[in-house]
MDTraj code that builds the backbone (N, CA, C; nanometers):
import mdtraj as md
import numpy as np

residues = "UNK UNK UNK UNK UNK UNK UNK UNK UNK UNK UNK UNK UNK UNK UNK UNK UNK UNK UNK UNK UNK UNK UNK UNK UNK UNK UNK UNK UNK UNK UNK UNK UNK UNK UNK UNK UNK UNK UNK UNK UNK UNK UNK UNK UNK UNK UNK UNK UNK UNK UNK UNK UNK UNK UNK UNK UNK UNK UNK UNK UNK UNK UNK UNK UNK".split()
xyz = np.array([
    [-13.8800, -6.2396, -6.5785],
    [-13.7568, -6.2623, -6.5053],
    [-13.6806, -6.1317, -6.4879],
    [-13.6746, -6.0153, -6.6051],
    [-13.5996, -5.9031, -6.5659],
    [-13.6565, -5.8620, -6.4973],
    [-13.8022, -5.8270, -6.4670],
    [-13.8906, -5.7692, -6.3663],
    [-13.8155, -5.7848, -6.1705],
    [-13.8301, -5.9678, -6.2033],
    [-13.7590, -6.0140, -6.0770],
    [-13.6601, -5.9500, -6.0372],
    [-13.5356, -5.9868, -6.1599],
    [-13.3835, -5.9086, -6.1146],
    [-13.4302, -5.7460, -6.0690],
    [-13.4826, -5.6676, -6.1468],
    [-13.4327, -5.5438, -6.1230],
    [-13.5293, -5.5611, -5.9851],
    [-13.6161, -5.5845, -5.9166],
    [-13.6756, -5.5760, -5.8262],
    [-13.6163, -5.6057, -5.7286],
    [-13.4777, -5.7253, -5.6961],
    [-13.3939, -5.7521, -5.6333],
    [-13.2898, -5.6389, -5.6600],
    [-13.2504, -5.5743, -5.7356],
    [-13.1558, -5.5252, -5.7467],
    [-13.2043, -5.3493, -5.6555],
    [-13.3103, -5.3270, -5.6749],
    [-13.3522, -5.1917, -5.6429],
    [-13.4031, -5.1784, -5.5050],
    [-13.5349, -5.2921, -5.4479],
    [-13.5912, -5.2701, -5.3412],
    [-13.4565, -5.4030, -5.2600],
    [-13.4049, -5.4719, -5.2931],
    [-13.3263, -5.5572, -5.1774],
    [-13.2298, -5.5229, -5.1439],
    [-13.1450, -5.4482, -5.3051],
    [-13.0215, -5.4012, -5.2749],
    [-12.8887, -5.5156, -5.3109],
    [-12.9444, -5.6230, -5.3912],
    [-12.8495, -5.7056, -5.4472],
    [-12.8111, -5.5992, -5.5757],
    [-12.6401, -5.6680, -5.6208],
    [-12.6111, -5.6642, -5.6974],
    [-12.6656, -5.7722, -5.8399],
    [-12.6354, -5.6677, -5.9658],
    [-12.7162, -5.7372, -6.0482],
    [-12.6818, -5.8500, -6.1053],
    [-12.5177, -5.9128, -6.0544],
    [-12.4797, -6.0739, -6.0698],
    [-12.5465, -6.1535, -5.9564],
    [-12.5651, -6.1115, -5.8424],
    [-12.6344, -6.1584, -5.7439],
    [-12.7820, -6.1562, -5.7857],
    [-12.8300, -6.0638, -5.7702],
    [-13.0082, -6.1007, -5.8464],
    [-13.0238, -6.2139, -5.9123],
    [-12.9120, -6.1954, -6.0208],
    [-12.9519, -6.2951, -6.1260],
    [-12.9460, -6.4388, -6.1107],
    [-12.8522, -6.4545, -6.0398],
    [-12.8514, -6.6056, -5.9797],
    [-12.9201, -6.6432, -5.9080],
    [-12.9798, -6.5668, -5.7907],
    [-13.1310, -6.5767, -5.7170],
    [-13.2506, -6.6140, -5.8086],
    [-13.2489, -6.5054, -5.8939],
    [-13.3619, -6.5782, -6.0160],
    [-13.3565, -6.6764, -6.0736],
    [-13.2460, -6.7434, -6.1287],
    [-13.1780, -6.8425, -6.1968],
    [-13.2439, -6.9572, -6.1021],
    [-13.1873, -6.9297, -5.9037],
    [-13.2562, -7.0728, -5.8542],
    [-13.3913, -7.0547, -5.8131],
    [-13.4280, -6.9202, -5.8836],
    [-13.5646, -6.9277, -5.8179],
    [-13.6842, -7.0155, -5.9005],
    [-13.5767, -6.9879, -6.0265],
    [-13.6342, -7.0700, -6.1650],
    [-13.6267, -7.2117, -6.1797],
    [-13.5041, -7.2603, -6.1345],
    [-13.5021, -7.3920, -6.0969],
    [-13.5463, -7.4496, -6.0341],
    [-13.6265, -7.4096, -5.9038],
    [-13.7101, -7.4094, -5.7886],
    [-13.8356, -7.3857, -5.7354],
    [-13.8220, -7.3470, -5.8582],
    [-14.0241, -7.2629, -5.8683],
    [-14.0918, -7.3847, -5.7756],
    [-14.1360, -7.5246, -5.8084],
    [-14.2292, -7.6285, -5.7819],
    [-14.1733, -7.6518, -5.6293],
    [-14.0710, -7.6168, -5.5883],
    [-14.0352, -7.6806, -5.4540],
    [-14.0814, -7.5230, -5.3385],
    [-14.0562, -7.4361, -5.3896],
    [-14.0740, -7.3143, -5.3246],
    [-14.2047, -7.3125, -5.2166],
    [-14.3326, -7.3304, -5.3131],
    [-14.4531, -7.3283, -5.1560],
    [-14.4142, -7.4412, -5.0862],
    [-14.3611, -7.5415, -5.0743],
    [-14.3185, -7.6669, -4.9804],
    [-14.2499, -7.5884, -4.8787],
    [-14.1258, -7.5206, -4.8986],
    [-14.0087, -7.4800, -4.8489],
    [-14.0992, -7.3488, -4.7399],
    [-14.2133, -7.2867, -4.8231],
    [-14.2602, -7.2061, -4.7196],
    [-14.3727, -7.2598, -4.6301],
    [-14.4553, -7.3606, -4.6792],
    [-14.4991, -7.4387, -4.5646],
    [-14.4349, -7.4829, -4.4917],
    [-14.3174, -7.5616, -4.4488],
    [-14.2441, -7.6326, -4.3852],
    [-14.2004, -7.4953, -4.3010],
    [-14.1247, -7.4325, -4.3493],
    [-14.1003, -7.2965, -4.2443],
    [-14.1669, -7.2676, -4.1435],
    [-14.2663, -7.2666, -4.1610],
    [-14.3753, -7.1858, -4.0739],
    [-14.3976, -7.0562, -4.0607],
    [-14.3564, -6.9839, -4.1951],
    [-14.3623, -6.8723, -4.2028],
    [-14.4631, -6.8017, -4.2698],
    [-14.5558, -6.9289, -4.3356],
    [-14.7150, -6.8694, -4.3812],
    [-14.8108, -6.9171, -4.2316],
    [-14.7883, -6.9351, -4.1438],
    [-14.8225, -6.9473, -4.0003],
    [-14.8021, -6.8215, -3.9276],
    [-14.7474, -6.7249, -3.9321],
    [-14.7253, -6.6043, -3.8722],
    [-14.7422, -6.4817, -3.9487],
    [-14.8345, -6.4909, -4.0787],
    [-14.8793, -6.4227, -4.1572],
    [-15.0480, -6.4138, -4.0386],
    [-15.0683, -6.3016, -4.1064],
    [-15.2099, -6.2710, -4.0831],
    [-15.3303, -6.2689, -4.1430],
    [-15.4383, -6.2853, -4.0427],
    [-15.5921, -6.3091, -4.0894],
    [-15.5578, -6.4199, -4.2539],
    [-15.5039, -6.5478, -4.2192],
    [-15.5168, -6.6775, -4.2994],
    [-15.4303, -6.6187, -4.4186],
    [-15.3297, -6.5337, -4.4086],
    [-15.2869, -6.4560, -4.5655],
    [-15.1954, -6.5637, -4.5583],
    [-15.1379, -6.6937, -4.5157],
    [-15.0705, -6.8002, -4.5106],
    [-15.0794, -6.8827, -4.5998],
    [-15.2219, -6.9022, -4.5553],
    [-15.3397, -7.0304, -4.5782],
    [-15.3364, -6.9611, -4.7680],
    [-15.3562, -6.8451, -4.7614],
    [-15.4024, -6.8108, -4.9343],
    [-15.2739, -6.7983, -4.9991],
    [-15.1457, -6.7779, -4.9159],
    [-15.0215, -6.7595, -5.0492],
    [-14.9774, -6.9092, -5.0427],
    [-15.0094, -7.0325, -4.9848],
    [-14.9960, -7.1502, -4.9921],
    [-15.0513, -7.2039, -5.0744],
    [-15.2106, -7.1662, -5.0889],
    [-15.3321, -7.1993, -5.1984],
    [-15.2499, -7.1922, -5.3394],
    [-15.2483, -7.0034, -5.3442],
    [-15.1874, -6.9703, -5.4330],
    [-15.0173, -6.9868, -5.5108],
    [-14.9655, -7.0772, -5.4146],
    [-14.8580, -7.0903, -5.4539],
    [-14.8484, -7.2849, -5.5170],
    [-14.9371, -7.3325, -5.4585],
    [-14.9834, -7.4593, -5.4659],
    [-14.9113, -7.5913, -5.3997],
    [-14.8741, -7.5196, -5.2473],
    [-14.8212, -7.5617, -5.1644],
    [-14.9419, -7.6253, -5.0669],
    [-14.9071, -7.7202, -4.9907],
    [-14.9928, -7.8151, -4.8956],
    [-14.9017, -7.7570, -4.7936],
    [-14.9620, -7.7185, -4.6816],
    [-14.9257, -7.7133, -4.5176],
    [-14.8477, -7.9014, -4.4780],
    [-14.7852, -7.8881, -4.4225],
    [-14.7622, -8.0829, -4.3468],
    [-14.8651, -8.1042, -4.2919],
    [-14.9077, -8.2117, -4.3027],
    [-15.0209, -8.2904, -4.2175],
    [-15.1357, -8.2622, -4.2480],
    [-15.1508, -8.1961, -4.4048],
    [-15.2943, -8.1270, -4.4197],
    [-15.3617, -8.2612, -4.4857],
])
top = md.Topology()
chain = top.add_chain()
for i, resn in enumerate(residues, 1):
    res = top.add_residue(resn, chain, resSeq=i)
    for name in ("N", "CA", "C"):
        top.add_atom(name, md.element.get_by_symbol(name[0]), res)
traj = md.Trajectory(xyz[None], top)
């Protein structure tokens, strides 16, 4: 989790009360997260299937699969 924060804090440019609460719901949220990026359609505009594998890997189902 500090890994997370400082990684938000350095490459995003959050502050480190802000990071932390990002992590906080990222933690609370973990199981809903590949849903939220299937539904997007934003592992759809990834390339050569890198969608299809951070969905796999995240253990998210596409809709309608």
């Amino acid at each position: 989790m500090e890994t997370l924060i400082q990684n938000l804090v350095e490459k995003v440019g959050l502050d480190a009360a802000t990071a932390d609460k990002v992590g906080q719901f990222i933690q609370e949220h973990l199981s809903d997260i590949p849903g939220w990026i299937a539904q997007s359609g934003i592992a759809d505009k990834l390339p050569g299937g890198l969608g299809d594998m951070l969905g796999n890997a995240l253990g998210g189902d596409k809709p309608g699969s």
